[in-house]
C-alpha positions, -999 to 999 in steps of 0.1 A, spaced: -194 298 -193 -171 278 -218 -142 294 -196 -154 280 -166 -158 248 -186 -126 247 -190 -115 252 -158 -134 227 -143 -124 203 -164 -91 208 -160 -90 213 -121 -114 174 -119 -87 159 -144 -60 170 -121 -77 161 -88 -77 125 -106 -41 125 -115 -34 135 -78 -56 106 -68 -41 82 -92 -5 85 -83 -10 88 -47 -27 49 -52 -1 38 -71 24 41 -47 -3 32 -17 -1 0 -38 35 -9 -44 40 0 -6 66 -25 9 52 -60 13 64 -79 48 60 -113 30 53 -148 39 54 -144 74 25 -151 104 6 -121 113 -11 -112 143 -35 -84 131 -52 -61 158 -80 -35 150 -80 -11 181 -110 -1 195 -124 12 232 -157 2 241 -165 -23 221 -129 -39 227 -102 -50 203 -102 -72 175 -76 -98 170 -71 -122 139 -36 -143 133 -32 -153 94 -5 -179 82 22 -168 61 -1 -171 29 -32 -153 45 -51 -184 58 -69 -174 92 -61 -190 123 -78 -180 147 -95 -147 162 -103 -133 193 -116 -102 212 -101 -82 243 -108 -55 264 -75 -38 279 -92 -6 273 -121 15 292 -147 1 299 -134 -30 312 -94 -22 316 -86 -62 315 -52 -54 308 -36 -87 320 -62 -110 305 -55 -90 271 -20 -99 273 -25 -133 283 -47 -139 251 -24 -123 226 6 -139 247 -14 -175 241 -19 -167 202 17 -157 198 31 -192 212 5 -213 199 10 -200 161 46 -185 162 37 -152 153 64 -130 135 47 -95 130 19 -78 150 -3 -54 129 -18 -26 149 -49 -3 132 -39 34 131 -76 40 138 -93 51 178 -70 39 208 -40 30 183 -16 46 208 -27 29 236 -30 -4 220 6 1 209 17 3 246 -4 -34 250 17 -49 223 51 -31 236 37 -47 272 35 -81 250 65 -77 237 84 -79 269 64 -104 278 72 -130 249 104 -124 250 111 -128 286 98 -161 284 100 -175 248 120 -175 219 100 -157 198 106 -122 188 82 -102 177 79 -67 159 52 -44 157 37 -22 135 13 8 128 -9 2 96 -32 20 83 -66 9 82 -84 32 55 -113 7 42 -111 -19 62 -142 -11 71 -155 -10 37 -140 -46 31 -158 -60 63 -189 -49 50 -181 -61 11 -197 -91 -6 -163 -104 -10 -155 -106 23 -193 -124 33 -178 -150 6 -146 -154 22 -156 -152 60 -193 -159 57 -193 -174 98 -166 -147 107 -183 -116 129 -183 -81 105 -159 -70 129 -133 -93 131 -130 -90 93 -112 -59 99 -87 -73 120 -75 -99 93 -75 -72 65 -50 -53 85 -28 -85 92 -32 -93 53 -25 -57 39 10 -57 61 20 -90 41 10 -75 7 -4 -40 6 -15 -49 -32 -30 -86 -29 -53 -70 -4 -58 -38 -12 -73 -47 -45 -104 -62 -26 -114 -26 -19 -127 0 -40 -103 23 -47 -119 52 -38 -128 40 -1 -88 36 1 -86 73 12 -57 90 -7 -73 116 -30 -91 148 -26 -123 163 -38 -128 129 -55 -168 130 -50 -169 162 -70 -153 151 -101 -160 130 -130 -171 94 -113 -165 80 -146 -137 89 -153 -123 84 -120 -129 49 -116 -115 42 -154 -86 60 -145 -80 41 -108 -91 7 -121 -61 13 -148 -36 21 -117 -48 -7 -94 -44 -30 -133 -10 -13 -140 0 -23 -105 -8 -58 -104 6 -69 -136 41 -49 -126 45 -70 -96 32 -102 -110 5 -124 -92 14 -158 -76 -8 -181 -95 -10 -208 -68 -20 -181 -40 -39 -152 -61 -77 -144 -47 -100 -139 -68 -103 -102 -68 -61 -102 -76 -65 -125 -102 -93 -101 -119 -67 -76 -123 -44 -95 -145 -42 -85 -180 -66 -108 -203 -86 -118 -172 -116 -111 -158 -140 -121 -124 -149 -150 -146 -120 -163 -153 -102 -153 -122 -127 -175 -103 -129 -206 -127 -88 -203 -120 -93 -207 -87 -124 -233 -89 -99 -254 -110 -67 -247 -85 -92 -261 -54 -100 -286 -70 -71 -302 -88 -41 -288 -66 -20 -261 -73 -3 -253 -108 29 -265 -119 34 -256 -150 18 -223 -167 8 -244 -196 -17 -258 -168 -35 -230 -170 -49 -240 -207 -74 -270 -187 -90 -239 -170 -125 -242 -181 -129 -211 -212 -95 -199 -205 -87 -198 -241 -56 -192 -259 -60 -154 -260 -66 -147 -225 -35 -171 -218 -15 -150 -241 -20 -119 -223 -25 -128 -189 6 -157 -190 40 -133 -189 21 -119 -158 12 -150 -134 40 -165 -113 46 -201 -103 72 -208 -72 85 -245 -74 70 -253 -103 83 -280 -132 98 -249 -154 122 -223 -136 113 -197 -161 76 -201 -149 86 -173 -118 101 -151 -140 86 -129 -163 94 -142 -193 66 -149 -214 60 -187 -226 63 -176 -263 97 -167 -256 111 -199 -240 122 -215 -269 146 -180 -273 158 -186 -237 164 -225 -247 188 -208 -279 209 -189 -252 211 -215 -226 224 -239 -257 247 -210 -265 262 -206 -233 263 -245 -222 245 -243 -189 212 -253 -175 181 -230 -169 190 -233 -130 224 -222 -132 221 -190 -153 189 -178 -136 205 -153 -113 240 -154 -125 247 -113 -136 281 -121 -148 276 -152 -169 244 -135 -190 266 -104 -196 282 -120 -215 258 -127 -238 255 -106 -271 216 -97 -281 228 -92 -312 233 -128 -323 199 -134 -312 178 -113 -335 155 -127 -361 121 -122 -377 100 -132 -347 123 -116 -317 138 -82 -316 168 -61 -298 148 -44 -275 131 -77 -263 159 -103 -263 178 -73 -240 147 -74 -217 148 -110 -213 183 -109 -200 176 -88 -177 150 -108 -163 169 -136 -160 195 -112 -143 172 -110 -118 141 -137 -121 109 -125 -108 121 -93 -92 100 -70 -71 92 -33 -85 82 -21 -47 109 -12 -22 122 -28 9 100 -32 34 106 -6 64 81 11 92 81 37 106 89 46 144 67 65 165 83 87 192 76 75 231 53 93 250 39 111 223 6 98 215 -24 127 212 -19 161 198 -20 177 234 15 164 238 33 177 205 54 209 212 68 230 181 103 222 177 100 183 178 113 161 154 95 131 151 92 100 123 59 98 104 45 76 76 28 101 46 -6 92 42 -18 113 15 1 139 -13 -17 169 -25 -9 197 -51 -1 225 -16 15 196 6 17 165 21 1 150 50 20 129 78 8 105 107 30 108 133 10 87 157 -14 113 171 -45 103 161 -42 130 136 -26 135 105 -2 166 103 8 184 73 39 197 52 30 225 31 48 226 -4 70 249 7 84 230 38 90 197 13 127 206 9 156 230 5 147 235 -24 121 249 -48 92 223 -47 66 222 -79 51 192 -76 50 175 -38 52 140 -58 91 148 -67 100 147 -30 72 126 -13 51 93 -16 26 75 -1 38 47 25 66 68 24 90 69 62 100 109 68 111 127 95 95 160 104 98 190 130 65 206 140 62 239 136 30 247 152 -3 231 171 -36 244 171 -53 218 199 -86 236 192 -91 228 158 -69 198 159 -42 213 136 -5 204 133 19 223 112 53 201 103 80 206 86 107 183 69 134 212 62 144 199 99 168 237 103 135 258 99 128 284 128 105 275 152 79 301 156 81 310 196 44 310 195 18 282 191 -10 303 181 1 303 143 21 318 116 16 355 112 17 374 80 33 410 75 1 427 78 -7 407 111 -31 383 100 -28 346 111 -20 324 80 -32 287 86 -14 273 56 9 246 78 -25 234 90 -42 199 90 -71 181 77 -87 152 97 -60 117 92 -66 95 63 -97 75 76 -119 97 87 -137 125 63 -113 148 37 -138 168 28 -118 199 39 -83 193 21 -104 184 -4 -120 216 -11 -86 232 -6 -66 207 -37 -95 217 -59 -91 249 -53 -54 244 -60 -58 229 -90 -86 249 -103 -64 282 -96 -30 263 -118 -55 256 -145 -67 292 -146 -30 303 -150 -24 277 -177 -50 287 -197 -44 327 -189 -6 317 -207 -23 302 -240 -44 337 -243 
């Protein structure tokens, strides 16, 4: 019994760690930025949702249309989204990767040609996905934020929102409605949420939080703050105006000088009175930066930025009781480069033409997906089918593949070949080693004794229920623990 203990324990703490890492990079996904979004949450019957958000997430405006069955209004659709797009200069259109994606995709390529045929805008579109947008609609928060605003319609500016900054929305959610772990109702709910609310904390205070734009919920995820706080900053911000100064942030009613300690280094201010304030250099260490700037004879302005003039700046001479080597060479290199971005360069993925349902994939095409979701045996892909496929461990790379994280992310673009399709039980098998042999039959992999082997198989995509891979990952990790502990005996 104390073996099997042990087992479990270890197989739920590695189901967590899967979990974990797989939100941390859903997280630092690539933001769009500060641009207007149109953000549409596809659906058939009951029609399509439409929000447009300003480049700081304000709603604009919303609407609902019906290019789809029942009603196929496939003109007046366009006309709407056409009208929305001119009226609020719309940069980026955010499509749902949820029901009748595809075929809203061909409404905004329609819209596209549209716009540009008679306007100067130019518009780009892409596929998000919309894991737990549904649970935001529902949330508290959002009834605080959009309390006239149909539950529906919510969805739509979540998905406009999370293409602008993946983390500033994302944090709104639960983490575990997100959608990118396995067996995660199985294991320790305790630990689990300790462990994600550290990620989703971690996250946050890496990229830094715009003090003068931060929700609530963002805010509550800075180091020293908490829901309190986070909403007495923003009480304070409405208020009084926006911060200029970090210092500001000491009239925040029981923001007290230990919460500003911590949560200071962390909280950005764009075009504020103090250059450093968008950097992440904490306030206790200006008066350091002040001793370099009078040692190298230029203002705060000029030597933000400039590589080759702070190279040339020896830590060494810098080190006393209060500041050390290892500090005074990280705040060069922020001033190197002020208020830099941890998360990559923002970059979609292009799904092929004509290919929108699984009926329609043929083994031997290569096609460009988005992973979704990165398990101990593989990784699964959404290639734009409605239907996530997935890349076994052993079709990662080239190479020998241990752990799926060394080759593949989440949010991450791949190109894969599909190996084989099982319509039936809505299965796809892909493969990013792009030379692999096609099998010349679609009815599966075969073994040497004959027996079909569904190990390139799928699980449903990332929104809808995951209670199969899930039960597969366990396994997985149940089975490495077993080995592990087989080795200690």
């Amino acid at each position: 019994m104390a073996l099997f203990t042990q087992l479990r324990e270890a197989a739920e703490t590695e189901a967590i760690k899967v979990f974990a890492r797989n939100l941390h990079e859903l997280l630092l996904a690539a933001p769009a930025g500060p641009r207007v979004v149109m953000g549409v949450d596809p659906g058939i019957r009951t029609g399509c949702k439409v929000a447009v958000v300003d480049a700081t997430g304000k709603l604009l405006e919303t609407s609902t249309i019906y290019p789809h069955e029942p009603r196929k209004d496939w003109d007046g659709s366009l006309a709407i989204l056409g009208a929305l797009c001119v009226k609020h200069q719309v940069s980026l259109i955010a499509i749902g990767n949820g029901t009748a994606s595809r075929e809203t995709d061909r409404l905004i390529k329609d819209l596209m040609k549209l716009v540009a045929g008679k306007t100067a805008l130019s518009l780009q579109k892409i596929v998000v996905s919309e894991a737990g947008a549904s649970v935001y609609s529902a949330s508290e928060l959002a009834a605080q934020e959009f309390p006239d605003l149909d539950v529906s319609l919510r969805g739509a500016v979540s998905i406009a929102r999370r293409l602008q900054d993946p983390l500033a929305e994302l944090v709104k959610i639960e983490p575990k409605a997100i959608g990118v772990g396995q067996y995660q109702h199985d294991v320790n709910q305790f630990q689990l949420s300790r462990t994600l609310d550290a990620v989703v904390e971690d996250c946050v205070n890496a990229v830094g939080v715009d003090l003068n734009t931060a929700s609530v919920p963002l805010l509550s995820k800075v180091s020293g703050l908490n829901s309190s706080l986070a909403r007495n900053i923003v009480v304070y911000r409405d208020s009084q105006g926006r911060f200029n100064s970090r210092t500001a942030l000491k009239e925040v009613p029981r923001l007290g000088e230990k919460a500003f300690e911590q949560a200071a280094g962390f909280l950005r201010i764009s075009g504020g009175d103090n250059p450093l304030d968008q950097s992440s250099v904490h306030p206790e260490s200006y008066p350091l930066v002040e001793k370099i700037l009078k040692r190298i004879g230029q203002p705060v302005a000029e030597v933000m930025g400039n590589k080759e003039l702070l190279q040339k700046v020896a830590a060494n001479d810098f080190v006393d009781d209060q500041f050390g080597i290892v500090t005074i060479k990280d705040i060069l290199s922020e001033l190197e480069k002020p208020g830099r971005d941890p998360r990559p360069e923002f970059k979609t993925a292009s799904f092929e033409e004509g290919v929108e349902d699984i009926n329609q994939l043929v083994p031997g095409m290569v096609l460009e997906g988005v992973v979704t979701n990165v398990a101990a045996f593989g990784a699964f892909i959404d290639i734009g089918v409605h239907q996530d496929g997935l890349v076994h461990v052993s079709a990662l790379a080239d190479k020998f593949v241990k752990d799926p994280h060394e080759v593949v992310k989440a949010g991450q673009v791949v190109k894969v070949k599909v190996l084989e399709v099982d319509v039936k039980r809505r299965r796809i098998g892909l493969t990013m080693k792009l030379n692999d042999v096609t099998p010349v039959a679609s009815g599966g992999f075969k073994s040497e004794r004959g027996e079909r082997s569904d190990r390139n198989s799928t699980r449903p995509s990332s929104h809808q229920s995951q209670e199969r891979s899930s039960q597969f990952q366990g396994n997985t990790a149940f089975a490495a623990a077993f080995e592990k502990l087989k080795a200690k005996q």
